[in-house]
PABAGU-200402 format. One record per residue (C-alpha): residue number from 1; residue in three letters; x, y, z. Coordinates in Angstrom, 1 decimal, padded with zeros to 4 digits, m for minus. Layout:
BEGIN
<site num="NUM" residu="ALA" xx="X" yy="Y" zz="Z"/>
...
***
This chain:
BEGIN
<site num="1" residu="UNK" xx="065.6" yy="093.4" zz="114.1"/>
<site num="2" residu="UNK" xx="062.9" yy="092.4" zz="111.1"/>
<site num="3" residu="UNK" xx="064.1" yy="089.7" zz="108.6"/>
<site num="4" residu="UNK" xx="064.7" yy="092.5" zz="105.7"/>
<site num="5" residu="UNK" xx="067.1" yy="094.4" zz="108.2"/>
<site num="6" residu="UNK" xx="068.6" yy="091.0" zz="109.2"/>
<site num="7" residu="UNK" xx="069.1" yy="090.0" zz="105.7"/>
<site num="8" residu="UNK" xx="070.3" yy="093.7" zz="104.5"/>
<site num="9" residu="UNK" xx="073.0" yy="093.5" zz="106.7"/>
<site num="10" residu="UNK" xx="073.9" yy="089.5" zz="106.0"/>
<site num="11" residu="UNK" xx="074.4" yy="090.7" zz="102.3"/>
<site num="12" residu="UNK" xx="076.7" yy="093.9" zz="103.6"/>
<site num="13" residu="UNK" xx="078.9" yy="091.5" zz="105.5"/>
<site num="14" residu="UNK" xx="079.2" yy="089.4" zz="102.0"/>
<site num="15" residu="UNK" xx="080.0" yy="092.3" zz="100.3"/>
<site num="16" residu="UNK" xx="082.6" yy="093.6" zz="102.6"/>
<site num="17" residu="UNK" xx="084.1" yy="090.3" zz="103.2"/>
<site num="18" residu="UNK" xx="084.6" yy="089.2" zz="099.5"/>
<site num="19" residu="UNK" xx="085.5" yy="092.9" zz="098.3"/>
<site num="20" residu="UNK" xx="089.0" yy="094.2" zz="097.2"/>
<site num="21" residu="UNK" xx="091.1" yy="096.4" zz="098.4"/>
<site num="22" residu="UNK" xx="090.2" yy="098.6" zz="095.8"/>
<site num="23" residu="UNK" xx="086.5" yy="098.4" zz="096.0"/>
<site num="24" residu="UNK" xx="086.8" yy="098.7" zz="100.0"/>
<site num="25" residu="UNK" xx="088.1" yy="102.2" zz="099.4"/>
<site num="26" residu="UNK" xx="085.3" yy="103.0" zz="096.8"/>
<site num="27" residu="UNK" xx="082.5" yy="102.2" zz="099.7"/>
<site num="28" residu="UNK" xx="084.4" yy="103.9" zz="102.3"/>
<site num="29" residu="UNK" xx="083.8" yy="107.0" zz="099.7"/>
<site num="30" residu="UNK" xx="080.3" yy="105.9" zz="099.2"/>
<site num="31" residu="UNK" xx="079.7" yy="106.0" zz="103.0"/>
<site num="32" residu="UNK" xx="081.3" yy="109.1" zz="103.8"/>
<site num="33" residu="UNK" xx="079.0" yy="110.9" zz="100.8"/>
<site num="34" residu="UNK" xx="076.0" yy="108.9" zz="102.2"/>
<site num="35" residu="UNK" xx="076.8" yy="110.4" zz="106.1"/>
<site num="36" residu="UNK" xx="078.0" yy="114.0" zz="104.8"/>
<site num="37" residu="UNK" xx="074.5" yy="114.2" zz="102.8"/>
<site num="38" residu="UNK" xx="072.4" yy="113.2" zz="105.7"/>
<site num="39" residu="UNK" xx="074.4" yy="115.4" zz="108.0"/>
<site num="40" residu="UNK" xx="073.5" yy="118.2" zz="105.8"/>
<site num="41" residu="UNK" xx="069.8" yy="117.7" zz="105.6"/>
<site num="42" residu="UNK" xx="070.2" yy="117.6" zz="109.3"/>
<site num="43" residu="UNK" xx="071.8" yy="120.8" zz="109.4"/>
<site num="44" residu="UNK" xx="069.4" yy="122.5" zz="107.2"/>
<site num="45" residu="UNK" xx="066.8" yy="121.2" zz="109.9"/>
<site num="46" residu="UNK" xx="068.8" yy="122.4" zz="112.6"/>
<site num="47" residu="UNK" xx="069.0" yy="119.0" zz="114.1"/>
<site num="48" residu="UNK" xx="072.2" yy="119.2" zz="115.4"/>
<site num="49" residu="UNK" xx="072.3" yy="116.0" zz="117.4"/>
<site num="50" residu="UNK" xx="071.9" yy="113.7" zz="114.1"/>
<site num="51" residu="UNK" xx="074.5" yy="116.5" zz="112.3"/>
<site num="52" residu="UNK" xx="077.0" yy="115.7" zz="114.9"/>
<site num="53" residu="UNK" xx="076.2" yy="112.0" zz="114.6"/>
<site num="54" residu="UNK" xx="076.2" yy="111.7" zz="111.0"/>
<site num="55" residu="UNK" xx="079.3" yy="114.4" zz="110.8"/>
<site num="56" residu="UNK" xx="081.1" yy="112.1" zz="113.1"/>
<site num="57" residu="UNK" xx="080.5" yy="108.4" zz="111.1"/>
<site num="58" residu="UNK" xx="082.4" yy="110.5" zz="108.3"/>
<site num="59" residu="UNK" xx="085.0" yy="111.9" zz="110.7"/>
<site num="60" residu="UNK" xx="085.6" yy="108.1" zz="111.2"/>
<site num="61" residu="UNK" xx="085.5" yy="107.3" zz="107.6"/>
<site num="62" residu="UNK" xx="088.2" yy="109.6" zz="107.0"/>
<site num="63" residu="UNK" xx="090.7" yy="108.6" zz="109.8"/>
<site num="64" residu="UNK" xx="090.1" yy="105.2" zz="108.1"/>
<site num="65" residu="UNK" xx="090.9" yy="106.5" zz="104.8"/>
<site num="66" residu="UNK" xx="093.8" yy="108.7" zz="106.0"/>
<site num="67" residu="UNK" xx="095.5" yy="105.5" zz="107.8"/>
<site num="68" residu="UNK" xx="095.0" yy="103.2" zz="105.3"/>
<site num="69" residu="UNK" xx="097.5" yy="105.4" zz="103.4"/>
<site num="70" residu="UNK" xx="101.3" yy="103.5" zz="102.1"/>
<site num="71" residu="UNK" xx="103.5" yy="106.2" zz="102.6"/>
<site num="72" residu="UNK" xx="106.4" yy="103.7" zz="102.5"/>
<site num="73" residu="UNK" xx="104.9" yy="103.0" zz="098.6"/>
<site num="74" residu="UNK" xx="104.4" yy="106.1" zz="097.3"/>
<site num="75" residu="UNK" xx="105.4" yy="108.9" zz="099.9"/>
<site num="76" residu="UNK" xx="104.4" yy="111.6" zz="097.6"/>
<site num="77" residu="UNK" xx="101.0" yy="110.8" zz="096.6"/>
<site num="78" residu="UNK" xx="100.3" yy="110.1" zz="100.4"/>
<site num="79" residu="UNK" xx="101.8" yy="113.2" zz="101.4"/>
<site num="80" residu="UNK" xx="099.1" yy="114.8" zz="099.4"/>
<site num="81" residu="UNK" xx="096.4" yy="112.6" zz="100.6"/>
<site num="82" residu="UNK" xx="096.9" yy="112.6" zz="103.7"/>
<site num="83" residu="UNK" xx="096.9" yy="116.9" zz="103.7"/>
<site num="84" residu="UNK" xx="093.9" yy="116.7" zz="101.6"/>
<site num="85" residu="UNK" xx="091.8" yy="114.3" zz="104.3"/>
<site num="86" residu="UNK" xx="093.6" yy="116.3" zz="106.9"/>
<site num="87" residu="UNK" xx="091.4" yy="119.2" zz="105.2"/>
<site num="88" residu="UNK" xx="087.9" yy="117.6" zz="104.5"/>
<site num="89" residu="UNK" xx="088.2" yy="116.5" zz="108.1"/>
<site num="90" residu="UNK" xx="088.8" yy="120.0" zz="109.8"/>
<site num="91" residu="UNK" xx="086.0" yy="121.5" zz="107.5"/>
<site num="92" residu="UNK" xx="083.4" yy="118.7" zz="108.8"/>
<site num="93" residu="UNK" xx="085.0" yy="119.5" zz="112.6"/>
<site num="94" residu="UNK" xx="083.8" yy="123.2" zz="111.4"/>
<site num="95" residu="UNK" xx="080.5" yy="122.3" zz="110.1"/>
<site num="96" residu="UNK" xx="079.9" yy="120.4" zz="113.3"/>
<site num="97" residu="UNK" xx="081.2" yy="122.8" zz="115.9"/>
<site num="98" residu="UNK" xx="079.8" yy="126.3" zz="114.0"/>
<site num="99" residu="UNK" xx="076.5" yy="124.5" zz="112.5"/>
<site num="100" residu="UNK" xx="077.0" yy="126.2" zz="109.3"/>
<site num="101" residu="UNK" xx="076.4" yy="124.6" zz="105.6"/>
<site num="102" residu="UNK" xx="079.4" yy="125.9" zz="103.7"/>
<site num="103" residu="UNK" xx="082.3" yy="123.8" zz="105.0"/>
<site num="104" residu="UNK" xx="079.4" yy="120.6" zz="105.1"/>
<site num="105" residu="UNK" xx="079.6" yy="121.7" zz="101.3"/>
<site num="106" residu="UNK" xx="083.1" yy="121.9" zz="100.7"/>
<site num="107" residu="UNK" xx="083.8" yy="118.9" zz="102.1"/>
<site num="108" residu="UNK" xx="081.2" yy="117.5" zz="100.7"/>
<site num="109" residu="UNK" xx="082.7" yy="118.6" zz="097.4"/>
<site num="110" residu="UNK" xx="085.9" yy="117.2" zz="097.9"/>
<site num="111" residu="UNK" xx="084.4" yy="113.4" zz="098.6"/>
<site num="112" residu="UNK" xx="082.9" yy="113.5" zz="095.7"/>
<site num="113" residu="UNK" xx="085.6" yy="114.5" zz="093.5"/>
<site num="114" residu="UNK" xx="087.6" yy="112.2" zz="095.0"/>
<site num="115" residu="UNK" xx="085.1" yy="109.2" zz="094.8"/>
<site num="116" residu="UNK" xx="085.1" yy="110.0" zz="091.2"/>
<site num="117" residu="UNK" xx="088.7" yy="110.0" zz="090.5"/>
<site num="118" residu="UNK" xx="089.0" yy="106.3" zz="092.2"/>
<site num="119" residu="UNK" xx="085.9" yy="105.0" zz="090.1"/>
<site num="120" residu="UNK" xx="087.7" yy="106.2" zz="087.2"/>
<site num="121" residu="UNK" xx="090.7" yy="104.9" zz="088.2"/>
<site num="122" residu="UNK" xx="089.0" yy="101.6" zz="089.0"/>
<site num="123" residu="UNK" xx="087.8" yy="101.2" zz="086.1"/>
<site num="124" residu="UNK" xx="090.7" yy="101.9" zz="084.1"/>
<site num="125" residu="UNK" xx="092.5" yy="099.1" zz="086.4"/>
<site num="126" residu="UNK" xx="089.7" yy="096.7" zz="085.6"/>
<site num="127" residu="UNK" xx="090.5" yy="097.4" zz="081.7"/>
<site num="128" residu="UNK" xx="094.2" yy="096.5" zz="082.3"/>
<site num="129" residu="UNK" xx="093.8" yy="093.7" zz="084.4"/>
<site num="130" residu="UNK" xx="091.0" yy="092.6" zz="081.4"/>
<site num="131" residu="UNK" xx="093.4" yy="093.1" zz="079.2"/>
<site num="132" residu="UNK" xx="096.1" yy="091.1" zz="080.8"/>
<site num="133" residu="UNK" xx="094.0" yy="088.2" zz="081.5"/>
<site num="134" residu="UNK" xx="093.3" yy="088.2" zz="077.5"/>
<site num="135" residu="UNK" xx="096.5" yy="087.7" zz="076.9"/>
<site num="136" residu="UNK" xx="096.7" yy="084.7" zz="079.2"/>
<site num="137" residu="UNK" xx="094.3" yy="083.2" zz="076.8"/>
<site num="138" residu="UNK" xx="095.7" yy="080.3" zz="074.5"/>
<site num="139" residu="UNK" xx="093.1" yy="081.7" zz="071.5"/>
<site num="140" residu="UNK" xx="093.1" yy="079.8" zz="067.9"/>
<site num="141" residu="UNK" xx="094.6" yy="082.2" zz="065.3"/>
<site num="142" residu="UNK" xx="091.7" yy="082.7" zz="062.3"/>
<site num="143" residu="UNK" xx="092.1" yy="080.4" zz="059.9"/>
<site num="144" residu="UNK" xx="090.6" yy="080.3" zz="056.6"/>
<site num="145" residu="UNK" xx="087.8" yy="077.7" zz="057.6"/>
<site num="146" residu="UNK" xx="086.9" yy="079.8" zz="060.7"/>
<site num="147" residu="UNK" xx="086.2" yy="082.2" zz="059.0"/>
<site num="148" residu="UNK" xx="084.2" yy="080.5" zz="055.9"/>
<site num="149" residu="UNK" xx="082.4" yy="079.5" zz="059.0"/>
<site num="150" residu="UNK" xx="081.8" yy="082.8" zz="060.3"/>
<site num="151" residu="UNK" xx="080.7" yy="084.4" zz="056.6"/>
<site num="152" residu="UNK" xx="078.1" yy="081.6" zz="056.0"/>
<site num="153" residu="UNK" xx="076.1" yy="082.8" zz="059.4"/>
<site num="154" residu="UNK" xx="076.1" yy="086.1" zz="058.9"/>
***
């Protein structure tokens, strides 16, 4: 393995290791785009042994994503997840088993939207949190020399 691979993967295994919960599930998202893409150029190529490979590191992404799922948390919102990976993975099992680009597409669709939605989400949490955190923060009211002091410079 050369140095650059060695040191690609050292900073992957930093990443992982000192990511949230929340980000985890972001790059699980990134990764199964990443495969499902690649998978598709493959199957545009008719190269259906990297296809099935590629189809298959998302298949696994999936199962990971569908049992990371807190039913006992919020039963209802997992329900839907979980039918909704159930989904994506039977089209990639399609894709895979038929060769065909259309379910690739729609589940490819799907990942995306729902990478999306958690980067939005994410973000919103990040504001709250930020937001929280600011509050936390013993902060000087504005007095009237502060802000004599703040006039005078600009």
């Amino acid at each position: 393995m050369s140095q650059f691979a060695q040191n690609a993967q050292s900073y992957l295994r930093t990443k992982i290791f000192t990511a949230t919960p929340e980000q985890l599930q972001l790059m699980l998202y990134d990764g199964a785009i990443r495969f499902s893409e690649q998978a598709k150029a493959a199957l545009e190529k008719k190269d259906y042994e990297a296809s099935y490979n590629l189809i298959s590191r998302t298949q696994k992404i999936i199962t990971e994503l569908n049992g990371s799922l807190k039913h006992n948390v919020a039963p209802e919102l997992c329900g839907k997840l979980a039918s909704l990976y159930n989904f994506v993975y039977r089209k990639l099992l399609e894709a895979n088993v038929k060769h065909e680009l259309e379910p690739m597409n729609e589940a490819l669709g799907i990942l995306r939207y729902q990478r999306e939605t958690w980067a939005m989400l994410l973000n919103q949490l990040g504001k709250q949190k930020a937001a929280v955190a600011a509050k936390g923060i013993d902060m000087p009211s504005p007095n009237a020399r502060m802000e004599a002091s703040i006039s005078m410079q600009g």
